[in-house]
C-alpha positions in Angstrom: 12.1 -21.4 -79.7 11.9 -20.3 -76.0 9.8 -22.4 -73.5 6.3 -21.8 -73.5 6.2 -21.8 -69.5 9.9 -20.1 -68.4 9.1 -20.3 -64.7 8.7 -24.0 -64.8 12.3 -24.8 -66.4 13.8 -21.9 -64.3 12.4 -23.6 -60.9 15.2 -25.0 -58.8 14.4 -28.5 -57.1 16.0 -30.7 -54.2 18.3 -33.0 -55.4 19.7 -34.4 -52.7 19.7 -33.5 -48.7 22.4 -33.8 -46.3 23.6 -33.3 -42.9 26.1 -31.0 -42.3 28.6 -31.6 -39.3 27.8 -28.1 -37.1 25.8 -27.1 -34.2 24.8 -24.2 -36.6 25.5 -23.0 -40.2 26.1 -19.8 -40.8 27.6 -19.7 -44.0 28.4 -21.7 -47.0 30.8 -21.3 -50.4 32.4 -23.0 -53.5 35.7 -23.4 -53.7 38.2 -24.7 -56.3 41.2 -26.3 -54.8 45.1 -26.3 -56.0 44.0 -29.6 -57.6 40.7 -28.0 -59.5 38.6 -30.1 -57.4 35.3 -28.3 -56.7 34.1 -28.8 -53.0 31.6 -26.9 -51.1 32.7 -25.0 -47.9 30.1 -24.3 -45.0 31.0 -22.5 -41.2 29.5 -21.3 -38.5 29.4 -19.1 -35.5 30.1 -22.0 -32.6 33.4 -23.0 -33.0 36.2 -22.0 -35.2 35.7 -25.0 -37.7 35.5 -25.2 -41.3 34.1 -28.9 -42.8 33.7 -29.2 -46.4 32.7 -32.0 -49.0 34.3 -32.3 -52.4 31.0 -32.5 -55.0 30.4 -35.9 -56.8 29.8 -36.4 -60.1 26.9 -38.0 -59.5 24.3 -37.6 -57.0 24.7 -41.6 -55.7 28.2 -41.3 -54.8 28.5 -41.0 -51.4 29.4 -38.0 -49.4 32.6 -37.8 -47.2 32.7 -34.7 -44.8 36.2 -33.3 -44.0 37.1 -30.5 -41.5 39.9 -28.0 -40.2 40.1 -26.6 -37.0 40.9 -23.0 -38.1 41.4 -21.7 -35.0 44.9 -23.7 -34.4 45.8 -21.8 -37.9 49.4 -20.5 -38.0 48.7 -16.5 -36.9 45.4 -17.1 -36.4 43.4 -14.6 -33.9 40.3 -16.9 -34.0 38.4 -17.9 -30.5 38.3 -21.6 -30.5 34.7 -21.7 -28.8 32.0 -18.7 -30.0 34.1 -17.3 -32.8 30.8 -15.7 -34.3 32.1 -17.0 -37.9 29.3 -14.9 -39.9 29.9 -16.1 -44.1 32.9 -17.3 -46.3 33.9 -17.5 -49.8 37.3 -18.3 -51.9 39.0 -16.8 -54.5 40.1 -18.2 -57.5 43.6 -19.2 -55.6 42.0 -21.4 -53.4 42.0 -19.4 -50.5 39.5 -18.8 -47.6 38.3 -15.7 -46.5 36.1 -15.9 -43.1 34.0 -12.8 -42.0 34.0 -12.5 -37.6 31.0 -10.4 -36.8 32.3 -9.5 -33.2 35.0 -8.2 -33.4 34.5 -7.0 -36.3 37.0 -8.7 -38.7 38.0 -11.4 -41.4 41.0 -13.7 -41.9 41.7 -14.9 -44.9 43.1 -18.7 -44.5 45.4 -20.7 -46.6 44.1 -24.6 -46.2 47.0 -26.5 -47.2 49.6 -24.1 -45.4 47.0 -24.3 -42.1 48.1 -20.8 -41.6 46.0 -17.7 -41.5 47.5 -15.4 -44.4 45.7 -11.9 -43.7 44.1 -10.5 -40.7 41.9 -7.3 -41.3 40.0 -5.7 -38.5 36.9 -3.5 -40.1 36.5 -0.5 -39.4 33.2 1.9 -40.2 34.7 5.7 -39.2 32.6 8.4 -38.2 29.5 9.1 -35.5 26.3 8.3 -38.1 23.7 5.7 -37.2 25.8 2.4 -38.7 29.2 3.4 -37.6 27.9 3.7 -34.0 26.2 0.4 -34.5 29.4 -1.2 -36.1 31.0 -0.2 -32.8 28.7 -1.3 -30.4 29.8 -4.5 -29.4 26.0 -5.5 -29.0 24.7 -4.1 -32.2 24.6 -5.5 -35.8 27.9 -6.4 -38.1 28.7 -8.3 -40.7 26.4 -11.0 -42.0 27.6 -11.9 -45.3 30.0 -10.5 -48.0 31.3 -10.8 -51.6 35.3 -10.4 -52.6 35.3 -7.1 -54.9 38.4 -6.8 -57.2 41.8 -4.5 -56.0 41.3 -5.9 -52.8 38.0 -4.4 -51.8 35.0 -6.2 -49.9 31.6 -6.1 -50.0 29.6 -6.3 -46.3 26.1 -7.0 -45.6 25.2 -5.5 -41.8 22.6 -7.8 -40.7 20.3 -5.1 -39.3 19.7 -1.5 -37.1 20.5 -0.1 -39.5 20.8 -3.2 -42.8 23.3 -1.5 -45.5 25.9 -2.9 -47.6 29.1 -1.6 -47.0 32.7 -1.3 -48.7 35.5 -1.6 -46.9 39.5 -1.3 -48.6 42.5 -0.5 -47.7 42.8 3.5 -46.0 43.0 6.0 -48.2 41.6 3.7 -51.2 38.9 4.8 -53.1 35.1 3.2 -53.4 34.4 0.6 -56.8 31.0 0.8 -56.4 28.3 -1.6 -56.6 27.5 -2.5 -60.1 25.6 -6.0 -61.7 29.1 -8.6 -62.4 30.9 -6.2 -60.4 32.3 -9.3 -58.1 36.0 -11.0 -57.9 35.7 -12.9 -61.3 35.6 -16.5 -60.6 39.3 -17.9 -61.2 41.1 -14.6 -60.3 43.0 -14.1 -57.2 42.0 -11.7 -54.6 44.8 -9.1 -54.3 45.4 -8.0 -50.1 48.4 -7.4 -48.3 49.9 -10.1 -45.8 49.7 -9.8 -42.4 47.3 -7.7 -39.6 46.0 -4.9 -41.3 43.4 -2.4 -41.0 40.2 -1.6 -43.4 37.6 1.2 -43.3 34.6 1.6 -44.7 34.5 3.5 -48.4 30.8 3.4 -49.5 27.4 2.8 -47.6 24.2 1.5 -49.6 20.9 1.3 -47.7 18.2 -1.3 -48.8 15.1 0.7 -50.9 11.6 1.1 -49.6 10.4 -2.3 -51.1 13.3 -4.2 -49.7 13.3 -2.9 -46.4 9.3 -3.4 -45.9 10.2 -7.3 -47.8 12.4 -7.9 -44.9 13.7 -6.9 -41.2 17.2 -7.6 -41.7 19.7 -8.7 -44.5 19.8 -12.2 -42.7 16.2 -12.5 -44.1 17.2 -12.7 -47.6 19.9 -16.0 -47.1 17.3 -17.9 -44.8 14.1 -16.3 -44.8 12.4 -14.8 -41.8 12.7 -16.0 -38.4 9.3 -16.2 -37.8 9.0 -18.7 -41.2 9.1 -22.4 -40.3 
């Protein structure tokens, strides 16, 4: 039988609390390693510095922090100090994609190899109200994003205007944004080597209720600034 109360088994509760090693996080991920160890990844916009922890079986065991300066990366075109790192995720290969908002831009990162394997500058074409916000170096970019399959990725623009946007390859054409439609966990996000350009395929603008629920996409991932 289901439970009779669904919102008390569904509720999520701290289990543990623990310091992270940054000035500021900005982002945080899962990743599977080469050696199928789970660990969870965390950034942020200060210095060009990932730290992660590999997860414990238990919640007693203690907690050992380890870190890569990411910015020393073979090929790398990371600032060392104010890199503006805005999310990151994996794929199922292991690999680390980080998301710059200014310039606008991601590098996806190979740990073991400390070499940065792909470096795609983002590109929103045209003269609308988010393409000449994605171009101003003072305006809003890219917040957070999720890997899409054939390559593709999902970008949340923090705010003026928020939208979710698609970027791929030139001359590729939009997935879409459907329920499951994410890189499925274990597969291996397909993108050329090297410096490479993508533009933006699709734009999706927050509804009514979601843009009155909050100011900006951040708002969702932390809650709102004026929140204590």
């Amino acid at each position: 039988m289901p439970p009779t109360n669904p919102d008390k088994h569904d509720r999520l509760r701290i289990s543990r609390v623990v310091d992270v090693p940054l000035r500021e996080v900005s982002g945080i991920c899962l990743r599977r390693g080469r050696d199928r160890q789970m660990s969870l990844l965390a950034v942020g916009d200060r210095a060009a510095k990932v730290v992660w922890i590999s997860l414990p079986e238990s919640d007693d065991e203690s907690l050992d922090w380890q870190s890569k300066d990411v910015g020393k990366f073979t090929d790398s075109d990371l600032a060392g100090d104010d890199p503006q790192i805005e999310a990151v995720c994996a794929d199922g290969a292991g690999r680390v994609l980080l998301l710059q908002e200014w310039p606008p831009r991601a590098e996806l990162v190979d740990f073991e190899m400390s070499q940065t394997l792909a470096s795609i500058e983002l590109h929103v074409e045209g003269n609308d109200e988010i393409a000449v916000s994605w171009a101003d170096p003072t305006g809003s970019h890219g917040e957070g994003m999720v890997l899409q399959p054939g390559g593709h990725l999902l970008v949340a623009k923090e705010k003026d205007p928020a939208a979710l946007i698609e970027f791929g390859p030139p001359g590729s054409r939009s997935q879409g944004l459907t329920r499951g439609g994410a890189l499925a966990a274990g597969d291996r996000w397909v993108v050329a080597k090297g410096k490479q350009e993508f533009v933006g395929l699709a734009t999706w603008l927050p509804g009514r209720a979601l843009a009155k629920a909050c100011k900006d996409l951040s708002d969702l991932e932390i809650g709102p600034d004026s929140c204590p």
